[in-house]
MIDOSE-1310 file (N, C-alpha, C; in nm, 2 decimals, decimal comma, always signed):
residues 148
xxxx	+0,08/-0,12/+0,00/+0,00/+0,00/+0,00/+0,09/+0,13/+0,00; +0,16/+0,14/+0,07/+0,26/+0,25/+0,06/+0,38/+0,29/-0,06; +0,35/+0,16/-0,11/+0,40/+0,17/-0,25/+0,32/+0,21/-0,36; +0,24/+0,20/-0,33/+0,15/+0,24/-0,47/+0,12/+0,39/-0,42
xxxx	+0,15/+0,47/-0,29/+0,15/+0,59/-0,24/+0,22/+0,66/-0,30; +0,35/+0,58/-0,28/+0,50/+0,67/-0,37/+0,46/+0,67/-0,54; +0,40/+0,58/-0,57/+0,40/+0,59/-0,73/+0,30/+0,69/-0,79; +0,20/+0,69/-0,66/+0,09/+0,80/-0,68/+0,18/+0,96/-0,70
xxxx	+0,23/+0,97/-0,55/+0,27/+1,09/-0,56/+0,35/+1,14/-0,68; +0,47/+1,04/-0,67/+0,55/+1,06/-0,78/+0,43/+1,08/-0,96; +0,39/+1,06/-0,96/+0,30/+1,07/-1,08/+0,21/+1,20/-1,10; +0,18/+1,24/-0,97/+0,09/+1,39/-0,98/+0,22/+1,47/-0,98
xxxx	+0,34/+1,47/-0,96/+0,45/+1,56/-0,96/+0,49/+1,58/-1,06; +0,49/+1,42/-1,14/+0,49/+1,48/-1,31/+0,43/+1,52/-1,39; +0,28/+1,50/-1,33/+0,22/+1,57/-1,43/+0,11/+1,71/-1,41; +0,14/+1,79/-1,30/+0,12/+1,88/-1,24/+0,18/+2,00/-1,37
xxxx	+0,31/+1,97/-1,37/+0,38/+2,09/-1,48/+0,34/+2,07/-1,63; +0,28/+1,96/-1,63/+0,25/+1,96/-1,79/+0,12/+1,99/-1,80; +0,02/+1,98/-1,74/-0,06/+2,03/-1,72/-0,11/+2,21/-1,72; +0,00/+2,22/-1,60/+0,03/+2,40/-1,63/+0,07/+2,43/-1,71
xxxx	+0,17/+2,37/-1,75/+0,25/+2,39/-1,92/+0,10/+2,43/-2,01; +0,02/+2,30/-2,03/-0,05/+2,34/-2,13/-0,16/+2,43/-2,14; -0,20/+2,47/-2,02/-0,27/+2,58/-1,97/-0,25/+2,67/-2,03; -0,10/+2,73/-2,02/-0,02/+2,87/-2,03/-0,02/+2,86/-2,21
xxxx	+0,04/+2,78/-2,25/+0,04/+2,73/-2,38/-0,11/+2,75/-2,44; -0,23/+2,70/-2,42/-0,35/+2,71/-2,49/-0,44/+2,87/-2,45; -0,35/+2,95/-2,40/-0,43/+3,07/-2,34/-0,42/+3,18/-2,43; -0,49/+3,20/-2,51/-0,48/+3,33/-2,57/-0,43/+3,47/-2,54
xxxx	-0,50/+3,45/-2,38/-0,47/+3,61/-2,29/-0,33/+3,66/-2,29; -0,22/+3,54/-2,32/-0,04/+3,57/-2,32/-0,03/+3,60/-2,43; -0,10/+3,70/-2,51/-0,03/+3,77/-2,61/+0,06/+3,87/-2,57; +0,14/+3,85/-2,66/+0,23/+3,94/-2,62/+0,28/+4,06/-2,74
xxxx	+0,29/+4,18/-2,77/+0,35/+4,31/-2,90/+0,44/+4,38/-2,78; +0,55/+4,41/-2,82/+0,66/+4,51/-2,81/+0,65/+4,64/-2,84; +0,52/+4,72/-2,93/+0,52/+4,90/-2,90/+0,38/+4,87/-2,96; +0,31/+5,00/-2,98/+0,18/+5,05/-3,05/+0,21/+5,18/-3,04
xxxx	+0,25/+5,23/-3,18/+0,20/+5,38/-3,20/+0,16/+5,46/-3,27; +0,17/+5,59/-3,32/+0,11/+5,61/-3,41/+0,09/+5,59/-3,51; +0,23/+5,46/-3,56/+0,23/+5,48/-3,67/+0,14/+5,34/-3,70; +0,10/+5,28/-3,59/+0,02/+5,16/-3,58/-0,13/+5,17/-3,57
xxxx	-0,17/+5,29/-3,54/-0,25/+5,37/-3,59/-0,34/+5,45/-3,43; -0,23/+5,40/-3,32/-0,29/+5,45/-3,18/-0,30/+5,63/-3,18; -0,45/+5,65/-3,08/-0,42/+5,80/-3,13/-0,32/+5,92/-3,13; -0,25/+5,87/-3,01/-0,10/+5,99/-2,97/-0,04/+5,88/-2,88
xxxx	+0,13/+5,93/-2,92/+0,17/+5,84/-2,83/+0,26/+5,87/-2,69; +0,17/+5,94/-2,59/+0,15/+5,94/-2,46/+0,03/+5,91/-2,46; +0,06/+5,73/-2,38/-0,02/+5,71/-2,30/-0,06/+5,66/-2,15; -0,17/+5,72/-2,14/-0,24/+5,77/-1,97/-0,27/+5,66/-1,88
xxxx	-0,32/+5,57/-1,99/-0,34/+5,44/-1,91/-0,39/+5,32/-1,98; -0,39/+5,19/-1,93/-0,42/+5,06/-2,03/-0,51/+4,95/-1,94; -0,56/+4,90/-2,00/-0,66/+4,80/-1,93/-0,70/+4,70/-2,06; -0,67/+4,58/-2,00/-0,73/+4,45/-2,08/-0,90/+4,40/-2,04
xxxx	-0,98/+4,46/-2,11/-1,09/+4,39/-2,07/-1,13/+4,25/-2,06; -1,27/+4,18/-2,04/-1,32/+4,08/-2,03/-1,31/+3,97/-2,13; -1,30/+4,09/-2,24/-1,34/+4,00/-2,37/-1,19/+4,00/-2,48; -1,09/+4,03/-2,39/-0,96/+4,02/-2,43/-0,90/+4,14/-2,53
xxxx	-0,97/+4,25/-2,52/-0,93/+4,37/-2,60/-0,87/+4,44/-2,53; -0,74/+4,52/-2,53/-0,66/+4,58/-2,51/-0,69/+4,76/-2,56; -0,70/+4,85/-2,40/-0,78/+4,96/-2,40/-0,69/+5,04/-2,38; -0,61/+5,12/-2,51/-0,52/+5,21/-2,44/-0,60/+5,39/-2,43
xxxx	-0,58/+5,46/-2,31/-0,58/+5,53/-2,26/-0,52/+5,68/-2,34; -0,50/+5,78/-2,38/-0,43/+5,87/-2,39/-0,49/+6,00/-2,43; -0,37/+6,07/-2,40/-0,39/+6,25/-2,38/-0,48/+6,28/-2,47; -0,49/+6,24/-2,60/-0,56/+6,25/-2,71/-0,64/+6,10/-2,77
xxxx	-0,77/+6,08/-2,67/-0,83/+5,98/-2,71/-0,84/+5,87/-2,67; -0,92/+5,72/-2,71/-0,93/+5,60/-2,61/-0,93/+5,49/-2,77; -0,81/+5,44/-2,73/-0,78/+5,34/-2,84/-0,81/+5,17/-2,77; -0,91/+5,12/-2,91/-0,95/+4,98/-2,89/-0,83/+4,84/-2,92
xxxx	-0,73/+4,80/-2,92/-0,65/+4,71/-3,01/-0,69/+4,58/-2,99; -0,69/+4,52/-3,06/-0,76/+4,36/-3,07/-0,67/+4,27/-3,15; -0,52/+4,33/-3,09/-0,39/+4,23/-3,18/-0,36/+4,27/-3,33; -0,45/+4,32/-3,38/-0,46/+4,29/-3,58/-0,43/+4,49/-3,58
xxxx	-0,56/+4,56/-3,49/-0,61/+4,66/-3,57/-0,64/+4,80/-3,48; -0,61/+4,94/-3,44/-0,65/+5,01/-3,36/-0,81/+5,08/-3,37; -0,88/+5,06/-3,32/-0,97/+5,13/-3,29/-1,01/+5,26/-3,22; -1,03/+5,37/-3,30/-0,98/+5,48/-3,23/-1,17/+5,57/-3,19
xxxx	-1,14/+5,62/-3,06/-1,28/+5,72/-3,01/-1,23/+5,83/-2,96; -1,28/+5,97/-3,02/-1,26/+6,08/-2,99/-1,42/+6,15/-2,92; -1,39/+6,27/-2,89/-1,48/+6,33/-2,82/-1,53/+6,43/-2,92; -1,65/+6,42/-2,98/-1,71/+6,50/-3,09/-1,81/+6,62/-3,03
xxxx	-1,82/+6,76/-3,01/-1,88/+6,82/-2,93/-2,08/+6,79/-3,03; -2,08/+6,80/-3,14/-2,19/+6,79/-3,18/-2,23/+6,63/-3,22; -2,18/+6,54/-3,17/-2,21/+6,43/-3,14/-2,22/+6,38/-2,99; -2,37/+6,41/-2,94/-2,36/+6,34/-2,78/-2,37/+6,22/-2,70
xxxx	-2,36/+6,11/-2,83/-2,28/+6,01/-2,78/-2,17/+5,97/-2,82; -2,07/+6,06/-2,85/-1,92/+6,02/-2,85/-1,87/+6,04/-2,69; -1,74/+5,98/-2,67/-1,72/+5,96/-2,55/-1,69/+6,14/-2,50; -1,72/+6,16/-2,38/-1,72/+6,27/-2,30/-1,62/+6,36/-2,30
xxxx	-1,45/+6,29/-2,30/-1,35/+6,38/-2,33/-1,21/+6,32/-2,39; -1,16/+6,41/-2,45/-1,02/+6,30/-2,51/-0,89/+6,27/-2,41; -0,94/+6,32/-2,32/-0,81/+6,30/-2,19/-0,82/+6,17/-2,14; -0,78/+6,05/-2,16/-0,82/+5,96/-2,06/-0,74/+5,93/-1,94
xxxx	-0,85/+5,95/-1,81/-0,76/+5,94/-1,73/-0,75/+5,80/-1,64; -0,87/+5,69/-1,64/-0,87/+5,57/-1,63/-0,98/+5,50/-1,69; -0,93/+5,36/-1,72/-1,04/+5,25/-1,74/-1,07/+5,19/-1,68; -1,21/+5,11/-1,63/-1,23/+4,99/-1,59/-1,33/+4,90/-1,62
xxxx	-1,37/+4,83/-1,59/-1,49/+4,72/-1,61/-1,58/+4,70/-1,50; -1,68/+4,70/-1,50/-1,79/+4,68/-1,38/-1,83/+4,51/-1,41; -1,87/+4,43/-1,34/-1,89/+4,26/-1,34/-1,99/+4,26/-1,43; -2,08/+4,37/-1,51/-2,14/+4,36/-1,62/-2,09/+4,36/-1,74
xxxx	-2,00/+4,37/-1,75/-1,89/+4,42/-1,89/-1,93/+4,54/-1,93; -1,94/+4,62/-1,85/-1,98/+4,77/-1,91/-1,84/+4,85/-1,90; -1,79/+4,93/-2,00/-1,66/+4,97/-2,02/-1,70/+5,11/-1,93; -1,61/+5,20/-1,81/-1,64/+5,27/-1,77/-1,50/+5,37/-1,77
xxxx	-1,51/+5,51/-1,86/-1,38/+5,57/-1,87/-1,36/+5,67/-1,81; -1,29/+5,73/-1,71/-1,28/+5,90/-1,67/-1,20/+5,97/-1,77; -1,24/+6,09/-1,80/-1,23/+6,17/-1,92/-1,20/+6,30/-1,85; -1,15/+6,42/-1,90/-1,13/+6,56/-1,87/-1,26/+6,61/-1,89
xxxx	-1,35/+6,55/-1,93/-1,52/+6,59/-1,99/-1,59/+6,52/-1,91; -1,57/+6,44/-1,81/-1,66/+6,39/-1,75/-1,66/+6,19/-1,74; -1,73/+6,13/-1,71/-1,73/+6,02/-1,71/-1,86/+5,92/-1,80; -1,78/+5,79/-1,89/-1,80/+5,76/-2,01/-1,84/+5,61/-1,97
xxxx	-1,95/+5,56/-2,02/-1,97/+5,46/-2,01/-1,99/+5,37/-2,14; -1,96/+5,25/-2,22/-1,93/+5,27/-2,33/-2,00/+5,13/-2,35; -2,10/+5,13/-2,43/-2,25/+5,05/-2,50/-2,14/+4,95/-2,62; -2,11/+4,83/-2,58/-2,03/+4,79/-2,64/-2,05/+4,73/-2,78
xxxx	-2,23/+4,74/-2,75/-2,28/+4,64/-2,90/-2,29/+4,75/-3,01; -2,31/+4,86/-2,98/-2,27/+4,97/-3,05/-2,17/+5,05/-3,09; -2,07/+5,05/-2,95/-1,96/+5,18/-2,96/-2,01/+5,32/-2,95; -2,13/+5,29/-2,87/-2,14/+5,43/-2,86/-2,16/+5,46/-2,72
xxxx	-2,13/+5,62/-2,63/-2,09/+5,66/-2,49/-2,26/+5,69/-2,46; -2,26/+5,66/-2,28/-2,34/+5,75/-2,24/-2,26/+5,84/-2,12; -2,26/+5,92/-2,14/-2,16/+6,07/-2,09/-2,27/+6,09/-1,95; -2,15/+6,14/-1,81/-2,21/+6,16/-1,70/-2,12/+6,22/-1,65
xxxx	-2,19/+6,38/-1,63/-2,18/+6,50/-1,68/-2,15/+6,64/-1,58; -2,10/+6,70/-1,52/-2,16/+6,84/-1,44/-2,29/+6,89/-1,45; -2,40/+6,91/-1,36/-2,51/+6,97/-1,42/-2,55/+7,06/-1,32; -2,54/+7,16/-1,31/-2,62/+7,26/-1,22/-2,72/+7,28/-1,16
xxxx	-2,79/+7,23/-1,28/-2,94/+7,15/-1,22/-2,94/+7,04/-1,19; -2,83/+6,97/-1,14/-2,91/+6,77/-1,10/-2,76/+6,78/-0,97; -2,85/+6,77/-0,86/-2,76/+6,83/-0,71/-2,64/+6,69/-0,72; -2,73/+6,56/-0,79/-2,67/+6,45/-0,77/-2,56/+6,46/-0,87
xxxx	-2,54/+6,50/-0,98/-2,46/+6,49/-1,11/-2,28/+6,57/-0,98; -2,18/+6,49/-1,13/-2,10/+6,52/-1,13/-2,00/+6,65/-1,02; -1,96/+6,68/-0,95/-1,89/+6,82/-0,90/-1,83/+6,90/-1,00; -1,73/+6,81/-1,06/-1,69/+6,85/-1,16/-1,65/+6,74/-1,29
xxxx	-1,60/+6,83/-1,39/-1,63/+6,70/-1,54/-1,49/+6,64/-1,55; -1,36/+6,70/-1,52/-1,28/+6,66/-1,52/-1,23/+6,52/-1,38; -1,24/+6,41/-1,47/-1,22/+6,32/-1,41/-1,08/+6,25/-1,41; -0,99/+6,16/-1,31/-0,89/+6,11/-1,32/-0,88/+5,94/-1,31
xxxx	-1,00/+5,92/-1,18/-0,96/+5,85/-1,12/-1,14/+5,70/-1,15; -1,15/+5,57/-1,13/-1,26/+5,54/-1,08/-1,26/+5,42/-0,98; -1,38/+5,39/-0,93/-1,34/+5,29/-0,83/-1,53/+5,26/-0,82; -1,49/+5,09/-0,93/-1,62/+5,02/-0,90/-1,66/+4,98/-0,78
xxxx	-1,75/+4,93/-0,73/-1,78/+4,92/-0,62/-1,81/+4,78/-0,64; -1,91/+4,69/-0,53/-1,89/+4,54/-0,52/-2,10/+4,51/-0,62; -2,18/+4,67/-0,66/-2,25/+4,63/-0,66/-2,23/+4,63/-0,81; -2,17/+4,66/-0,85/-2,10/+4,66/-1,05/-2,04/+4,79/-1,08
């Protein structure tokens, strides 16, 4: 009996790493590129901040705009004043994800929440009239909470 203990152990020891091995190996998420810039078609290249969402798209942040990259291709969103569902401002100052997959950006314009089946923002705002709205539009920072 204690022999076939050793042969056990010794057998989950070997095959523990190969196991992980293939994990790491079959994961898409370990992509890995060495720069993105303009000439790759990101909007400016200082950028503010980066977040890999849910669905494995890579969200770069910057002074000028909110770039989508999905390995192949950049996807670029600017702040259009006579379009009011483009995102709120071109400053980005963070991204995150709420446990809904709702994309949620702070902007110099306010804060962006981003309708993913579309690509289009719903913008939340300063308002003078709504006591609850924004203090101010320039935003930096966010912090989801545990209810999404």
């Amino acid at each position: 009996m204690r022999k076939s203990r050793k042969k056990y152990f010794i057998a989950l020891w070997l095959l523990i790493p190969l196991i992980l091995l293939a994990q790491v190996k079959s994961n898409p998420s370990n992509l890995l590129f060495g720069h993105l810039t303009t000439k790759d078609g990101l909007s400016y290249n200082e950028i503010t901040c980066i977040f890999k969402d849910s669905r494995g798209f890579i969200w770069v942040g910057t002074k000028d705009g909110l770039n989508r990259y999905d390995a192949s291709s950049v996807k670029k969103f600017y702040h259009y004043s006579s379009q009011p569902h483009s995102i709120a401002g071109n400053y980005i100052g963070q991204i995150d994800e709420d446990r809904y997959g709702n994309l949620w950006i702070a902007t110099d314009g306010g804060i962006s929440k981003l309708d993913m089946r579309t690509d289009s923002f719903e913008n939340f705002q300063h308002n003078d009239t709504i006591a609850t709205s924004l203090n101010l539009n320039k935003c930096n920072t966010l912090l989801i909470d545990n209810a999404g």
